[in-house]
mmJSON file of the N, C-alpha and C atoms, coordinates in Angstrom:
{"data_MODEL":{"atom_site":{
"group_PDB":["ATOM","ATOM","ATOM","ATOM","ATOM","ATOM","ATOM","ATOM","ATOM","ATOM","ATOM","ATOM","ATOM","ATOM","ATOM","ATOM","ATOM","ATOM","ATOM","ATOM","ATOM","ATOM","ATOM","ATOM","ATOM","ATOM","ATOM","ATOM","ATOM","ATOM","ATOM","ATOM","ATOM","ATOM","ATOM","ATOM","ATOM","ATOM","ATOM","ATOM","ATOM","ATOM","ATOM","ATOM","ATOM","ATOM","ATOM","ATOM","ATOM","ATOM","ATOM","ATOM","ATOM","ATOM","ATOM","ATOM","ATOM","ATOM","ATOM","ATOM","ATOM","ATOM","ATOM","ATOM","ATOM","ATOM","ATOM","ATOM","ATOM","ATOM","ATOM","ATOM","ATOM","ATOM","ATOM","ATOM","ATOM","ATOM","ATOM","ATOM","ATOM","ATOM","ATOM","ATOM","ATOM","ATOM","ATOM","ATOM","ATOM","ATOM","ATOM","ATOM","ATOM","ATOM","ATOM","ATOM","ATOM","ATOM","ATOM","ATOM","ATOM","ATOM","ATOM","ATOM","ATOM","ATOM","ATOM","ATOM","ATOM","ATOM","ATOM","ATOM","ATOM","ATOM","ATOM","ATOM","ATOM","ATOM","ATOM","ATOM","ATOM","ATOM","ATOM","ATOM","ATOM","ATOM","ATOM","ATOM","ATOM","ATOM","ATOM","ATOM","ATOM","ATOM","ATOM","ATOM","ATOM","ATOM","ATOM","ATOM","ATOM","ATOM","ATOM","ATOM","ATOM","ATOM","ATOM","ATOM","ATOM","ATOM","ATOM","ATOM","ATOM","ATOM","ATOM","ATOM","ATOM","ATOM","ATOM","ATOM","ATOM","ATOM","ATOM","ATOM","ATOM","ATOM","ATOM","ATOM","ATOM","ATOM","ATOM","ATOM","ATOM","ATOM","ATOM","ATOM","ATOM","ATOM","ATOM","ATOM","ATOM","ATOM","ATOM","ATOM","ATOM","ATOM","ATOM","ATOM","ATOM","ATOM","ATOM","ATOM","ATOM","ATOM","ATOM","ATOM","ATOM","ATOM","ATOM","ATOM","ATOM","ATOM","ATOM","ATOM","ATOM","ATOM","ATOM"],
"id":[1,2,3,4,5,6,7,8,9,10,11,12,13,14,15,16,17,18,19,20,21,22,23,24,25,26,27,28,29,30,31,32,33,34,35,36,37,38,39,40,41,42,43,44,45,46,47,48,49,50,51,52,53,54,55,56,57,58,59,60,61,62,63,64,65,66,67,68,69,70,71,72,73,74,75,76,77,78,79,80,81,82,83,84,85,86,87,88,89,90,91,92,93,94,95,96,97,98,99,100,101,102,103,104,105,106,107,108,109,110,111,112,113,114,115,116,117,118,119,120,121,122,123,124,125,126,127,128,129,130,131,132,133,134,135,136,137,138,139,140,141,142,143,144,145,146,147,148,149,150,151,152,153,154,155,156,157,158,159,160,161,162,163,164,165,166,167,168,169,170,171,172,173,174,175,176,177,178,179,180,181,182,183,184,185,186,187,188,189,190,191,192,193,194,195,196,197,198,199,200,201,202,203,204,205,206,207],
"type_symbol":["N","C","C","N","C","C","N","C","C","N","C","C","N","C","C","N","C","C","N","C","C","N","C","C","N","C","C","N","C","C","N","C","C","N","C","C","N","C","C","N","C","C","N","C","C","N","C","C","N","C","C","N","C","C","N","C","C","N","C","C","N","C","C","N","C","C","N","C","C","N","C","C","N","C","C","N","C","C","N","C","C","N","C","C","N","C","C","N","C","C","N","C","C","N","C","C","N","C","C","N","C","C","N","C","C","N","C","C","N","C","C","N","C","C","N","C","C","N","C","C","N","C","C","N","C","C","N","C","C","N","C","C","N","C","C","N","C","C","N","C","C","N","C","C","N","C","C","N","C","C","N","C","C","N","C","C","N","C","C","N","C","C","N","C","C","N","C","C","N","C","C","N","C","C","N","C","C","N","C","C","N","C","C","N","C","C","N","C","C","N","C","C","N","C","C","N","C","C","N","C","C","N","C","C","N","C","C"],
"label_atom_id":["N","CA","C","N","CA","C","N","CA","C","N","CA","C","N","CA","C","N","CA","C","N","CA","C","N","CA","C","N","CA","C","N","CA","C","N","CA","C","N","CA","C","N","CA","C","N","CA","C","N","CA","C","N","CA","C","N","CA","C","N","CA","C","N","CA","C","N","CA","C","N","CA","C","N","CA","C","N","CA","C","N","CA","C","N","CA","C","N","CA","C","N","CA","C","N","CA","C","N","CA","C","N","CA","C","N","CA","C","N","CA","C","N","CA","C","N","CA","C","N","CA","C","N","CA","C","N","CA","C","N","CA","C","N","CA","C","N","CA","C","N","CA","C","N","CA","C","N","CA","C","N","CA","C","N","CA","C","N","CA","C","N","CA","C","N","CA","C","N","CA","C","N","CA","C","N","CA","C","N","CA","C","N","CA","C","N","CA","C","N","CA","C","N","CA","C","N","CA","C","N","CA","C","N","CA","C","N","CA","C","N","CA","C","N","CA","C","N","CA","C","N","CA","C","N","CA","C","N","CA","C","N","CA","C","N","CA","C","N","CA","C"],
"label_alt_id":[null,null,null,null,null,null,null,null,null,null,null,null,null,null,null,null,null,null,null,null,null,null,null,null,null,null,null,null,null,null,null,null,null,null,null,null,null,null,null,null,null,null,null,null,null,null,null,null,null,null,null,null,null,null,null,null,null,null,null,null,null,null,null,null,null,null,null,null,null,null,null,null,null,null,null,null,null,null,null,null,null,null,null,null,null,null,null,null,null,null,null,null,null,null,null,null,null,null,null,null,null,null,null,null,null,null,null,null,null,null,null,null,null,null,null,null,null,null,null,null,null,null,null,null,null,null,null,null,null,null,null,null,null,null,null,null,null,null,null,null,null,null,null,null,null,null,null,null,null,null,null,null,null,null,null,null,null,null,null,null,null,null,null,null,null,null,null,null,null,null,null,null,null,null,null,null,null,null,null,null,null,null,null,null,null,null,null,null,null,null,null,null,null,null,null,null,null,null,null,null,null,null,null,null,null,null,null],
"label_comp_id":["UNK","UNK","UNK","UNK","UNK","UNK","UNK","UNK","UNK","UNK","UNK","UNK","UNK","UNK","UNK","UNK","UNK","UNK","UNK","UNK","UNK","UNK","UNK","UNK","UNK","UNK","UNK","UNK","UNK","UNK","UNK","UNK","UNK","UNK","UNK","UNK","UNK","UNK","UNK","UNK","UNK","UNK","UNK","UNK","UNK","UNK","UNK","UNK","UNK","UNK","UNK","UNK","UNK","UNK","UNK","UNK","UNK","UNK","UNK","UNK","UNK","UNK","UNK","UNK","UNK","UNK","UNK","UNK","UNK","UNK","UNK","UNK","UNK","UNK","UNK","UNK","UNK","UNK","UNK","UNK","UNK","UNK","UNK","UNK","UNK","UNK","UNK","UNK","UNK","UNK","UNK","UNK","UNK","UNK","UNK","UNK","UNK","UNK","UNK","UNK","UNK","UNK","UNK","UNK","UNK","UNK","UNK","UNK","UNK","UNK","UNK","UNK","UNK","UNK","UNK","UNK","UNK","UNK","UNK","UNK","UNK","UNK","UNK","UNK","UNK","UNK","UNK","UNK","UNK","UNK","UNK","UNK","UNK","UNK","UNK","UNK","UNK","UNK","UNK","UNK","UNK","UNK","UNK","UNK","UNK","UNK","UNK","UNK","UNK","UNK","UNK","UNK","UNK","UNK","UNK","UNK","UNK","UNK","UNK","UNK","UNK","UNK","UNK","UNK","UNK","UNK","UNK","UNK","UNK","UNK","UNK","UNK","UNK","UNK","UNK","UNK","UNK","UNK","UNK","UNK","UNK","UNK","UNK","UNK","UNK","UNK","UNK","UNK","UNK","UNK","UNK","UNK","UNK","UNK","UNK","UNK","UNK","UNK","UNK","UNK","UNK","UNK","UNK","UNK","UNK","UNK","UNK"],
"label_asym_id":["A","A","A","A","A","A","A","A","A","A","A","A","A","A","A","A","A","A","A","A","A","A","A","A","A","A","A","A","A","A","A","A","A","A","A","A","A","A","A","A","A","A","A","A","A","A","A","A","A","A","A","A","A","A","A","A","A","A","A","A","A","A","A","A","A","A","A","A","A","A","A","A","A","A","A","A","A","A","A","A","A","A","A","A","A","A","A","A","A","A","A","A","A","A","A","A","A","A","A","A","A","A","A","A","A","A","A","A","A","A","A","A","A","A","A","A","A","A","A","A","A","A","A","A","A","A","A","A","A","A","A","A","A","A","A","A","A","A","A","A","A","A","A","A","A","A","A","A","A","A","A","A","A","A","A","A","A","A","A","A","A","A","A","A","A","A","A","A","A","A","A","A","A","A","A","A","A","A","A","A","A","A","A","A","A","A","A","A","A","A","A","A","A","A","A","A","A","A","A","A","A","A","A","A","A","A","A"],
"label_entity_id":["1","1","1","1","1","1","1","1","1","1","1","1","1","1","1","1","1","1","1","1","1","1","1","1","1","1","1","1","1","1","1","1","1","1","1","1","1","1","1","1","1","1","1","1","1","1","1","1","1","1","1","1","1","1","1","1","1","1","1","1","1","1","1","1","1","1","1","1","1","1","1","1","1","1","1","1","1","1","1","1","1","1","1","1","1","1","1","1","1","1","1","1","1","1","1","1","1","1","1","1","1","1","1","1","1","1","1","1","1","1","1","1","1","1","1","1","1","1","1","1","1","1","1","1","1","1","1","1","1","1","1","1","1","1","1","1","1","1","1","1","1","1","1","1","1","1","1","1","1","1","1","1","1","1","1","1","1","1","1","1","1","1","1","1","1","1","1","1","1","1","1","1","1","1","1","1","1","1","1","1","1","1","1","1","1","1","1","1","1","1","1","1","1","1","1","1","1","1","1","1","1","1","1","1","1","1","1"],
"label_seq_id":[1,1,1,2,2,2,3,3,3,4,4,4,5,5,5,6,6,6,7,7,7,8,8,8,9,9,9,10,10,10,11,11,11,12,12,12,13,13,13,14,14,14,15,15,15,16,16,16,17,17,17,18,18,18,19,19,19,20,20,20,21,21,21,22,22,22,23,23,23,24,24,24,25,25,25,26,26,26,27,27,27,28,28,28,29,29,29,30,30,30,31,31,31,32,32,32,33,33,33,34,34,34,35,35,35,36,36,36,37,37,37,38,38,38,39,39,39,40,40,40,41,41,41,42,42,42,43,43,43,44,44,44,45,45,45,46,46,46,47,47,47,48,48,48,49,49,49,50,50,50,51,51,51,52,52,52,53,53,53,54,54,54,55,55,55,56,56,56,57,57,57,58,58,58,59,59,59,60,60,60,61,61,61,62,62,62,63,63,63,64,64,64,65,65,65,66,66,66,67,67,67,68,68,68,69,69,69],
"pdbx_PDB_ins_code":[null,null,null,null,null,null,null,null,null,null,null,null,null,null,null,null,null,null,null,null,null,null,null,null,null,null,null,null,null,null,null,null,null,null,null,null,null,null,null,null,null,null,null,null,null,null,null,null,null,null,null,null,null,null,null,null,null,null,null,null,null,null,null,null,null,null,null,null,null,null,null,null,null,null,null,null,null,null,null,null,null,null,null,null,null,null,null,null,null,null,null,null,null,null,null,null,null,null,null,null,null,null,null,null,null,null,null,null,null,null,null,null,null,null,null,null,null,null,null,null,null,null,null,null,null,null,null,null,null,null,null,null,null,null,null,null,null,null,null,null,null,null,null,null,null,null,null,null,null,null,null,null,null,null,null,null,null,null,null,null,null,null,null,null,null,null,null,null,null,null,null,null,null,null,null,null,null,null,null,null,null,null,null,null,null,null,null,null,null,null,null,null,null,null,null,null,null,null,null,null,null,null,null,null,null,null,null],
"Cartn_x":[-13.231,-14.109,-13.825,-13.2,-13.408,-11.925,-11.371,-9.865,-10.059,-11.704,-11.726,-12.185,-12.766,-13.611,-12.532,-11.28,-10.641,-10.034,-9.239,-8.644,-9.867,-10.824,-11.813,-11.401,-11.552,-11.711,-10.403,-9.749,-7.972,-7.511,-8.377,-8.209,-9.001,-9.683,-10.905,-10.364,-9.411,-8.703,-7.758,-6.944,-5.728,-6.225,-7.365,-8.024,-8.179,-8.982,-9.464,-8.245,-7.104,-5.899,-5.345,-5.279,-4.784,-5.722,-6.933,-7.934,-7.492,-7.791,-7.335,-5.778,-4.958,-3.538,-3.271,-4.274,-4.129,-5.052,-6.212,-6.987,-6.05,-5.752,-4.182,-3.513,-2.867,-1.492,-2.302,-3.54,-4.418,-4.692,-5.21,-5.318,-3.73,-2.826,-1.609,-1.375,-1.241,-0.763,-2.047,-3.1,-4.115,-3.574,-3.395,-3.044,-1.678,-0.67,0.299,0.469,-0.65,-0.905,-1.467,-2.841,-2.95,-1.799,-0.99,-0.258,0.824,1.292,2.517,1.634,-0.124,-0.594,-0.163,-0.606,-1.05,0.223,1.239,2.734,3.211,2.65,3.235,2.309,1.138,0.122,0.859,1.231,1.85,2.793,3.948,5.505,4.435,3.807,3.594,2.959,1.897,1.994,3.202,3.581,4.919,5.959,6.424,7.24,6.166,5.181,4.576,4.282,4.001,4.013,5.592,6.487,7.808,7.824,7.801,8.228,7.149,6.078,5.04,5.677,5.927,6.833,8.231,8.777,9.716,9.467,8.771,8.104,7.629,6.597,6.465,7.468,8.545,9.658,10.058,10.55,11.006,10.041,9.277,8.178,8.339,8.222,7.966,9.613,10.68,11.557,11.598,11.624,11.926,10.731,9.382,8.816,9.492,9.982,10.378,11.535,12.382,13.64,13.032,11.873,11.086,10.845,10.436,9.771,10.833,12.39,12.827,13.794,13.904,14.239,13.572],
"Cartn_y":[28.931,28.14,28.406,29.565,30.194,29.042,29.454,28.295,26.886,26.387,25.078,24.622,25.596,25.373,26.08,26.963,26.841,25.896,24.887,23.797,23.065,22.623,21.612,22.03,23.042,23.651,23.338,23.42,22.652,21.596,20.629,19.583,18.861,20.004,19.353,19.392,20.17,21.141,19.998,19.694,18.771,17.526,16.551,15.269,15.841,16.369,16.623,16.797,17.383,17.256,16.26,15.04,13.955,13.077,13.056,12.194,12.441,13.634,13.926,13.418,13.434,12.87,11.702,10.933,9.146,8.57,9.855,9.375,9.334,10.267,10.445,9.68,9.083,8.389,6.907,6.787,5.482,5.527,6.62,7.167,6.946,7.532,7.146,5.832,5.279,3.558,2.658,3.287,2.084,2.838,4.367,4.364,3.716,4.011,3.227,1.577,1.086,-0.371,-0.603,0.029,-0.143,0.114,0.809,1.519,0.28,-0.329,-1.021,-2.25,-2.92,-3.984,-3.982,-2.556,-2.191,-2.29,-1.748,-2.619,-3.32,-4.61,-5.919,-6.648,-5.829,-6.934,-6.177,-4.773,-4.504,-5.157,-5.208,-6.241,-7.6,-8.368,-9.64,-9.674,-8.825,-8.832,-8.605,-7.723,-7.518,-8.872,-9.368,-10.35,-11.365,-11.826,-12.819,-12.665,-11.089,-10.987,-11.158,-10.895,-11.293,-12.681,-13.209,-14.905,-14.991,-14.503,-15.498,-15.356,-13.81,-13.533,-14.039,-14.674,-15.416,-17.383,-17.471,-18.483,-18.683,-18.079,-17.816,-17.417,-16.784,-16.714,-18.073,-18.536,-19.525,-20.888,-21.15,-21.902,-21.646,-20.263,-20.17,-20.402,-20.286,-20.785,-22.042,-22.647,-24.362,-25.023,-24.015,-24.827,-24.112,-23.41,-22.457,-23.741,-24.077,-25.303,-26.576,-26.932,-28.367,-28.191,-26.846,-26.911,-27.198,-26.527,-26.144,-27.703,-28.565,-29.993,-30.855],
"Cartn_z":[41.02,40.177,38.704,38.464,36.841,36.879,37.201,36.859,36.87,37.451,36.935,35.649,34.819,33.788,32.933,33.033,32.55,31.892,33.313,32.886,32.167,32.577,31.972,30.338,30.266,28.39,27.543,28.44,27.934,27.726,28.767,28.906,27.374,27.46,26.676,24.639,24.979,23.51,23.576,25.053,24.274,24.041,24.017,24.001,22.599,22.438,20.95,19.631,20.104,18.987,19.358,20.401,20.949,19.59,19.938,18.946,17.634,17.062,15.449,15.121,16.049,15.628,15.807,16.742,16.686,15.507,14.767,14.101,12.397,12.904,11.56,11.423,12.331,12.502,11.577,12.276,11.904,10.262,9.832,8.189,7.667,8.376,7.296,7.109,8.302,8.173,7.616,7.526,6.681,5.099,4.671,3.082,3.208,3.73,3.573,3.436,4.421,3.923,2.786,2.514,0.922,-0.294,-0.297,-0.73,-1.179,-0.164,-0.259,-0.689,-0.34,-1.32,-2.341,-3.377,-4.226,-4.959,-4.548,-4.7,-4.802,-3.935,-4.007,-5.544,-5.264,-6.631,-7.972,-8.154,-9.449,-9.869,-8.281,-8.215,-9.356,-8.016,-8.803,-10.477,-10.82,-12.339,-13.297,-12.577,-13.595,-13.606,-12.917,-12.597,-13.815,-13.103,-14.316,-15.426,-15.851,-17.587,-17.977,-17.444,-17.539,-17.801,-16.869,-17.31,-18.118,-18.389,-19.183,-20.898,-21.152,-21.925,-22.411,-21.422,-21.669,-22.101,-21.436,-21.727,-22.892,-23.351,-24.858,-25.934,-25.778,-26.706,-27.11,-25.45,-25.431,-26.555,-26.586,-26.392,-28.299,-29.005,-29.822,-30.916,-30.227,-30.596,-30.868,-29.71,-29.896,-31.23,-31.067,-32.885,-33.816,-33.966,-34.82,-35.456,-34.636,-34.624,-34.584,-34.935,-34.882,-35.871,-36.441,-37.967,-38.791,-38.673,-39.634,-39.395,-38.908,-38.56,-39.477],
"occupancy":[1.0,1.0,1.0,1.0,1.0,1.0,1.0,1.0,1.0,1.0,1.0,1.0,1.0,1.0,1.0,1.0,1.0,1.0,1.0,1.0,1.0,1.0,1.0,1.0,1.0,1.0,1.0,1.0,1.0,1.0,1.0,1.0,1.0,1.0,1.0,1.0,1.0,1.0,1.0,1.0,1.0,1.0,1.0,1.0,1.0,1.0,1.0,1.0,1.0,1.0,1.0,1.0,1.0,1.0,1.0,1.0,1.0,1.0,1.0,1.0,1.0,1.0,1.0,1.0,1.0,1.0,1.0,1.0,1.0,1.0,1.0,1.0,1.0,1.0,1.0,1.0,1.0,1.0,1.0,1.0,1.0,1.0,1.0,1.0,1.0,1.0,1.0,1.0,1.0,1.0,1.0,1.0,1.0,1.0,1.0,1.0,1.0,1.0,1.0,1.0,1.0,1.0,1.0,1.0,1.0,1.0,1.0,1.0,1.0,1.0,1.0,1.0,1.0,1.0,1.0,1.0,1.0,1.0,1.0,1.0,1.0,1.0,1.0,1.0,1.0,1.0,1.0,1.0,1.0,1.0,1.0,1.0,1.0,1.0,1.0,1.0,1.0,1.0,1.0,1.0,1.0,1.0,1.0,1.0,1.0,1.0,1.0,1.0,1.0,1.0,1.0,1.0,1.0,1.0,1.0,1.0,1.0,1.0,1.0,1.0,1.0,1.0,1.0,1.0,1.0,1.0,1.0,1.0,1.0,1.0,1.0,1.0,1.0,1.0,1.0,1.0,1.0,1.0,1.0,1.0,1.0,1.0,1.0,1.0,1.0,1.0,1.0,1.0,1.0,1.0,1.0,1.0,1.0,1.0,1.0,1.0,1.0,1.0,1.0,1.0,1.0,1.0,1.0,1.0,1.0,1.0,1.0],
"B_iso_or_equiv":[0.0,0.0,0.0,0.0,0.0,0.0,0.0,0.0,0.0,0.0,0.0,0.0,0.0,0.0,0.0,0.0,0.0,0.0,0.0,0.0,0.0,0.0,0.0,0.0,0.0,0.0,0.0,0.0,0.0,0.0,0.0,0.0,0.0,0.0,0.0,0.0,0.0,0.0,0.0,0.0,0.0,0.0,0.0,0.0,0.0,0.0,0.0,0.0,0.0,0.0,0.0,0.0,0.0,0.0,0.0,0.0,0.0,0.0,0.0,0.0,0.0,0.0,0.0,0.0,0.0,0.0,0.0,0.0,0.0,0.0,0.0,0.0,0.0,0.0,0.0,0.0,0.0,0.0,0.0,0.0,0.0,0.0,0.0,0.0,0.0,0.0,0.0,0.0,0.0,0.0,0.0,0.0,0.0,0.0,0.0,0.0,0.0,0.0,0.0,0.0,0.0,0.0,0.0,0.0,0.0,0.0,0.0,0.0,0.0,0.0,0.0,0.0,0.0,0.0,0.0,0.0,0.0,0.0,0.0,0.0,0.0,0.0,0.0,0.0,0.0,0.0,0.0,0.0,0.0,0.0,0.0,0.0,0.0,0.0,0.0,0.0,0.0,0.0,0.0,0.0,0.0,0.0,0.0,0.0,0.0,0.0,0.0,0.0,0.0,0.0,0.0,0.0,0.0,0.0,0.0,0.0,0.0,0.0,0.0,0.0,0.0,0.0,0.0,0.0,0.0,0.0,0.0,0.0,0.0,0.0,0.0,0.0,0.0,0.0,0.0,0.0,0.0,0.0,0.0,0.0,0.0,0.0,0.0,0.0,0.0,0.0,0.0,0.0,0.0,0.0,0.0,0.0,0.0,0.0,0.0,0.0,0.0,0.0,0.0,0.0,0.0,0.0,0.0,0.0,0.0,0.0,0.0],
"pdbx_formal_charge":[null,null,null,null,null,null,null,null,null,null,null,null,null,null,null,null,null,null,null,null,null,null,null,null,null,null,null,null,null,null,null,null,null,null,null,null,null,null,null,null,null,null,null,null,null,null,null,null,null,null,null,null,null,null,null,null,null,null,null,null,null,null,null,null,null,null,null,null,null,null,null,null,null,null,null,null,null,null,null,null,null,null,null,null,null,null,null,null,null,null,null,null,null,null,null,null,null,null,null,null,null,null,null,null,null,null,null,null,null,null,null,null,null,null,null,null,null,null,null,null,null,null,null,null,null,null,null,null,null,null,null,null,null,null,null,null,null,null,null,null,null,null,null,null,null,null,null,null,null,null,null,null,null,null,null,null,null,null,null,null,null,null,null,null,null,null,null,null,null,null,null,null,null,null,null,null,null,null,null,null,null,null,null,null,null,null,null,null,null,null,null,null,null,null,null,null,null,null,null,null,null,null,null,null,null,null,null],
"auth_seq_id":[1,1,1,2,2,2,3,3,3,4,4,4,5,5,5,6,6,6,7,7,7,8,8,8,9,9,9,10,10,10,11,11,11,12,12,12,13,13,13,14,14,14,15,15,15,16,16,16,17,17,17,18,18,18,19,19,19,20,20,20,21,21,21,22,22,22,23,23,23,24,24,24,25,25,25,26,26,26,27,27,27,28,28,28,29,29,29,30,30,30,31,31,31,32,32,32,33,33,33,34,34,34,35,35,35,36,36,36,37,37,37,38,38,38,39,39,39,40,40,40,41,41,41,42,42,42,43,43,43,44,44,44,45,45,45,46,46,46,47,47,47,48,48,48,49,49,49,50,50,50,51,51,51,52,52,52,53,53,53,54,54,54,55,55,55,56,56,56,57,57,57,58,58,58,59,59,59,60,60,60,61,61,61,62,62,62,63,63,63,64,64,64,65,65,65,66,66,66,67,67,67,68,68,68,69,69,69],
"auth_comp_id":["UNK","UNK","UNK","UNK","UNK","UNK","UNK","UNK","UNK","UNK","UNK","UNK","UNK","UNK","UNK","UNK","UNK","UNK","UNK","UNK","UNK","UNK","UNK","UNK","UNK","UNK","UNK","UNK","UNK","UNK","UNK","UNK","UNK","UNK","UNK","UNK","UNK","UNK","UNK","UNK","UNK","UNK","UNK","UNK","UNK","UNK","UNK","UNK","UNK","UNK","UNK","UNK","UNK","UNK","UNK","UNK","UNK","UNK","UNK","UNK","UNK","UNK","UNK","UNK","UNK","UNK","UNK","UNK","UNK","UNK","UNK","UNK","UNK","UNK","UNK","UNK","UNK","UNK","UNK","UNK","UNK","UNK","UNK","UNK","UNK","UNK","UNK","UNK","UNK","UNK","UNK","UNK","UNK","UNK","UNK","UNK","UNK","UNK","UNK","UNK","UNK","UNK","UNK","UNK","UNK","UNK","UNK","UNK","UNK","UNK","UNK","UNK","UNK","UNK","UNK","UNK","UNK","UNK","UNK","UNK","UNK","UNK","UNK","UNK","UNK","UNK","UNK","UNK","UNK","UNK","UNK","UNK","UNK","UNK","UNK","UNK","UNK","UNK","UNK","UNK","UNK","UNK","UNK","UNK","UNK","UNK","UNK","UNK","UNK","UNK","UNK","UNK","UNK","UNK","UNK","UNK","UNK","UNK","UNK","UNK","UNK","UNK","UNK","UNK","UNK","UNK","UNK","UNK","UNK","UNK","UNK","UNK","UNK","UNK","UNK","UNK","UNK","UNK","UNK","UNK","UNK","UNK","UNK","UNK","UNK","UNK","UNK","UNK","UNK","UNK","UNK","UNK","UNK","UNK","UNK","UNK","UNK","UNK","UNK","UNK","UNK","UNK","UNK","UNK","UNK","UNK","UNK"],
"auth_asym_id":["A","A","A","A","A","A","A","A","A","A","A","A","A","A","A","A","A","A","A","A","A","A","A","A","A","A","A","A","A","A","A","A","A","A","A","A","A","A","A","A","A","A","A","A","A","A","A","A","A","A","A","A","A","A","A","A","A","A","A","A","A","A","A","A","A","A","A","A","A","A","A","A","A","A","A","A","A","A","A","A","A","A","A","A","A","A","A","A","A","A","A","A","A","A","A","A","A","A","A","A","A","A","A","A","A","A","A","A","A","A","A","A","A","A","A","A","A","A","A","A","A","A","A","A","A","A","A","A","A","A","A","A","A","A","A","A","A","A","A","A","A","A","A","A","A","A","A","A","A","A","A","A","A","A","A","A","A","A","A","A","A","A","A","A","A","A","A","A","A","A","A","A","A","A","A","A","A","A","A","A","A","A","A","A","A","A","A","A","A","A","A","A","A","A","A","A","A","A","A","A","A","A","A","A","A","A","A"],
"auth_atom_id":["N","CA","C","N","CA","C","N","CA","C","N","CA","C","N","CA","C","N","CA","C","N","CA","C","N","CA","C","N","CA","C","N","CA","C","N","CA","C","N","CA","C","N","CA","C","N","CA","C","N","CA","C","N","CA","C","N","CA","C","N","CA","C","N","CA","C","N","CA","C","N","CA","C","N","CA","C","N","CA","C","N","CA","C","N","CA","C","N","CA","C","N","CA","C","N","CA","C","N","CA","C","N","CA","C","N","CA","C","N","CA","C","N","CA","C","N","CA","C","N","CA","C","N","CA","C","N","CA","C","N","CA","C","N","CA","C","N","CA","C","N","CA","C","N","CA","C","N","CA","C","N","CA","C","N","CA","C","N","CA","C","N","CA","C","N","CA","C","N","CA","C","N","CA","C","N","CA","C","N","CA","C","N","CA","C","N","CA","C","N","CA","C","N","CA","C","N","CA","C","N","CA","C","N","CA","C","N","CA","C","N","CA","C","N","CA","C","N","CA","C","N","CA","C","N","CA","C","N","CA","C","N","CA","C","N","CA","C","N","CA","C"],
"pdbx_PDB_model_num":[1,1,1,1,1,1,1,1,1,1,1,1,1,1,1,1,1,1,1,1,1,1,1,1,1,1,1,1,1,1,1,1,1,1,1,1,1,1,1,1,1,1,1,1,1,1,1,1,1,1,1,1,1,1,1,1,1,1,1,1,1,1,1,1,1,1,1,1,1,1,1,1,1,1,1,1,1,1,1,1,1,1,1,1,1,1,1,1,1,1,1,1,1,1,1,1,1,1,1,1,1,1,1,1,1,1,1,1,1,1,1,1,1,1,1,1,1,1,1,1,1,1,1,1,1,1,1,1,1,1,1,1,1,1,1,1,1,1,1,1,1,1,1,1,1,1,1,1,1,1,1,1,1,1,1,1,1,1,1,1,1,1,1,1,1,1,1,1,1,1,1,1,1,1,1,1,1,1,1,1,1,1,1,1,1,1,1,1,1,1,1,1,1,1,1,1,1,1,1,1,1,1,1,1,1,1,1]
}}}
């Protein structure tokens, strides 16, 4: 009988580091999903202050060459 409540207590130890390491695995890949959002929205600002920046050069050239016409 003592060797069943043994195993029971083992069983009971490996579920419990089974849980904490699927609960982990779940914590990394939700920061990692935020992570790589949070990435893609910096990617996309940057890219559009870029062109918006270019745009405006642009933009401020061509009066620059209307005025002096």
């Amino acid at each position: 009988m003592l060797l069943g409540v043994e195993f029971q207590q083992a069983i009971s130890v490996v579920e419990t580091i089974a849980a904490r390491t699927e609960d982990r695995i779940m914590y990394d890949q939700r920061l990692k999903a935020q992570r790589d959002y949070e990435w893609g929205l910096d990617s996309a600002r940057q890219e559009g202050l870029g062109k918006g920046l270019e745009k405006g050069e642009a933009d401020l050239q061509q009066r620059l060459r209307s005025r002096d016409s």
